[in-house]
C-alpha positions in Angstrom: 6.3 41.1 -61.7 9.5 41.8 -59.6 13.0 40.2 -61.1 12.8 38.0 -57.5 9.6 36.1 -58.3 10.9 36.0 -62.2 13.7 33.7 -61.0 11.8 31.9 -58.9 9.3 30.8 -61.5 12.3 30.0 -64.0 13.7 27.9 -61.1 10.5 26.1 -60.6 10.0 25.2 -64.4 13.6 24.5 -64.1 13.1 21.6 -61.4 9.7 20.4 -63.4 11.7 19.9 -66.4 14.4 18.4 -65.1 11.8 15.8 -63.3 9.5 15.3 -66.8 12.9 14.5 -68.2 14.0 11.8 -65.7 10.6 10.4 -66.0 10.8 10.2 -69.5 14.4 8.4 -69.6 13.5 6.1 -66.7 14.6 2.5 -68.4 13.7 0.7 -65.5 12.2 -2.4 -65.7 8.6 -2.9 -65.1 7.4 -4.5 -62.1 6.7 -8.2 -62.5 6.6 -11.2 -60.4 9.2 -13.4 -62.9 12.7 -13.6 -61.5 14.4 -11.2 -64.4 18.4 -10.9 -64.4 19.0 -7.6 -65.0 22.4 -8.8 -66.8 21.3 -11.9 -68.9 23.2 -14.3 -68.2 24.8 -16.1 -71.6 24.4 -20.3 -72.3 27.6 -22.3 -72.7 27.1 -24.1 -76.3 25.8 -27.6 -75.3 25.0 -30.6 -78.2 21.6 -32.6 -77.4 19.2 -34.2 -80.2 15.9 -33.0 -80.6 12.4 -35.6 -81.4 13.3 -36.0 -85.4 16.9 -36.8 -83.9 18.3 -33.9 -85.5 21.4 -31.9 -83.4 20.5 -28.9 -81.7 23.0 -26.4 -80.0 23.1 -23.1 -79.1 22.5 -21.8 -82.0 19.1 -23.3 -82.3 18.5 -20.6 -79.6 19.3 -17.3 -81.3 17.4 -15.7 -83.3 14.0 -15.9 -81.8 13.1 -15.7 -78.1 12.7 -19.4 -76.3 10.7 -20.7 -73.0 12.2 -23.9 -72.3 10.4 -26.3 -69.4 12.0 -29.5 -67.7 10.2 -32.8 -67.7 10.1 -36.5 -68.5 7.0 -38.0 -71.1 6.1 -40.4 -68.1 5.2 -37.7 -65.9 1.7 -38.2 -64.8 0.7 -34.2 -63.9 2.9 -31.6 -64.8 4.4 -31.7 -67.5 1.4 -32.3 -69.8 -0.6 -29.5 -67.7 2.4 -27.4 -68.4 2.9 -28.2 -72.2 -0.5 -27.6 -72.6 -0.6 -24.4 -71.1 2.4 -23.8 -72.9 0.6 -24.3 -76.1 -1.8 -21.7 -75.3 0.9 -19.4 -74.6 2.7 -20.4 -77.9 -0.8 -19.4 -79.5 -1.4 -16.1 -78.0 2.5 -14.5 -78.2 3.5 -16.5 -81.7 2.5 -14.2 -84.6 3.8 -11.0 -82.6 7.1 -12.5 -81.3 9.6 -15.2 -82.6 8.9 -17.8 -79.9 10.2 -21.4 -79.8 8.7 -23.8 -77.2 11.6 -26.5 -75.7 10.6 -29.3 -74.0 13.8 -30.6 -72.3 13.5 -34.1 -71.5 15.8 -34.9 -68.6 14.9 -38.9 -68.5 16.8 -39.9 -71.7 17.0 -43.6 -70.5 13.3 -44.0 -71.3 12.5 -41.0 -73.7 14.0 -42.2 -76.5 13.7 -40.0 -79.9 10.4 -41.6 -81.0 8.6 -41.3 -77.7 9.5 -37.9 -77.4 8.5 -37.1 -81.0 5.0 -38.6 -80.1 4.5 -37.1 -77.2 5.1 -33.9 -78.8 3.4 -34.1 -81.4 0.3 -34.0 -79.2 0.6 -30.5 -78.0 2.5 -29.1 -81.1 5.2 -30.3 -83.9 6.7 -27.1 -83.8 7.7 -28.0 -80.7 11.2 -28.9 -79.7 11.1 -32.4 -77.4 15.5 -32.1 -76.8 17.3 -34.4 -74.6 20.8 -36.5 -74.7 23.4 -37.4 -72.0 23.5 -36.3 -68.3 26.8 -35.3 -69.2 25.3 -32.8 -72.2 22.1 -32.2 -69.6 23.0 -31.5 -66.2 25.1 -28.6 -66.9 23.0 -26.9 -69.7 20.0 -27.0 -67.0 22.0 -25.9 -64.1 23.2 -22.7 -66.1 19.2 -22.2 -66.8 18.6 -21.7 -63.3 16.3 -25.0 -63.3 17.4 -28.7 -61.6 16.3 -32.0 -61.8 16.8 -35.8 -60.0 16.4 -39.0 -60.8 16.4 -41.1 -57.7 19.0 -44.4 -58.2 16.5 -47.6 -58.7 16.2 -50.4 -60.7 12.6 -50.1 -60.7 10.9 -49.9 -64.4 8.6 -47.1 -63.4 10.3 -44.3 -61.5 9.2 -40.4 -61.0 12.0 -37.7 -62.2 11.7 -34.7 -59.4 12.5 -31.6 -61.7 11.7 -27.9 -61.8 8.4 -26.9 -62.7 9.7 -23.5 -63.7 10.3 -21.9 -67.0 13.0 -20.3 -68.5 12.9 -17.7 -71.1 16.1 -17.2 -72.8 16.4 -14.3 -75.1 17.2 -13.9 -79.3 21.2 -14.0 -78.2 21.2 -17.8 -76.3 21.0 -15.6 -72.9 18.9 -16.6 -70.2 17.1 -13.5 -69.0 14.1 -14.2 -67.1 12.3 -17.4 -64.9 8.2 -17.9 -64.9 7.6 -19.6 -61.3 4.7 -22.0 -60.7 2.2 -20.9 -58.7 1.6 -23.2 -55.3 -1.7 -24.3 -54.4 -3.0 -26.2 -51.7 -4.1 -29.5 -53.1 -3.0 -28.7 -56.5 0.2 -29.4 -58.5 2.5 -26.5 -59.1 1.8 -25.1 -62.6 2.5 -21.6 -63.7 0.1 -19.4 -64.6 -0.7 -18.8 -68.3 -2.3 -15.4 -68.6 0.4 -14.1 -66.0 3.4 -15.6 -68.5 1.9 -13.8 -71.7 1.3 -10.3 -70.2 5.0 -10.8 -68.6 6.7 -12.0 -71.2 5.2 -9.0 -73.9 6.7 -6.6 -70.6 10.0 -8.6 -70.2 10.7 -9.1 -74.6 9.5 -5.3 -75.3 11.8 -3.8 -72.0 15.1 -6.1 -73.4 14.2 -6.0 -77.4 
């Protein structure tokens, strides 16, 4: 073998190297359809009260990794659908990751401690049911990437329009990733269960 083709082979398994290597230290993230921040993006510490009317802050977030979901206990579609797909999601992803479920109730004029501690209760004690204040609410839910309104009447039975999205917000009280609904003709928005897990195993493994 001439010195000419010599170099050229070293060059080639030069160039394959150097590609296996890349390949091999590629940290992307893998593809999935959740919005994910590359840069999480850090909670301001917020007071509320969860169902057993115990305070619960930012600190209640760290530690273990947390999907938190909007809602109101009078909603008449999806927020039970979601809780108890939620549940189901709890179930599957529990004993192999620290998971807490949050159930932020943005309709604190009617979902007082003990409703929301019932309604709970239902889908799973371990559960957090948290609400308080507008004041304390609107801006911890704003910096989650999720929104809610309550339309201005004096009526006794009124709908809350809020996000039927799902935040997951990492072991440091970061919020690094949002689970959207999926739309269906002639159904209400709900996300997809099966999806979440397989996502959320991706997302928690990538950012661990």
């Amino acid at each position: 073998m001439n010195s000419l083709a010599v170099r050229c082979g070293r060059g080639i398994w030069g160039a394959l190297s150097l590609l296996l290597l890349a390949a091999c230290s590629d940290n992307s993230m893998p593809e999935v359809e959740a919005l994910v921040y590359e840069q999480a993006k850090p909670l301001s510490d917020f007071t509320l009260q969860d169902q057993n009317a115990q305070p619960v802050n930012k600190q209640t977030l760290q530690g273990q990794w947390n999907l938190v979901f909007l809602g109101y206990t009078s909603c008449p579609d999806i927020c039970p659908l979601t809780l108890a797909k939620l549940k189901s999601v709890y179930n599957a992803l529990h004993d192999e990751y620290p998971l807490q479920i949050w159930f932020l109730a943005v309709d604190p004029k009617r979902d007082t401690t003990a409703k929301r501690k019932a309604y709970i209760d239902y889908f799973n004690p371990d559960f957090l049911a948290v609400s308080g204040e507008h004041k304390d609410l609107f801006p911890l839910v704003r910096e989650l990437g999720l929104i809610y309104a309550i339309s201005d009447s004096d009526e006794p039975e009124y709908a809350v329009d809020h996000s039927a999205s799902i935040a997951m917000v990492d072991p440091q009280g970061a919020v690094r990733a949002i689970f959207k609904p999926e739309f269906k003709q002639g159904s209400v928005p709900l996300i997809n269960a099966k999806l979440l897990i397989t996502e959320f195993k991706l997302i928690a493994e990538h950012y661990k």
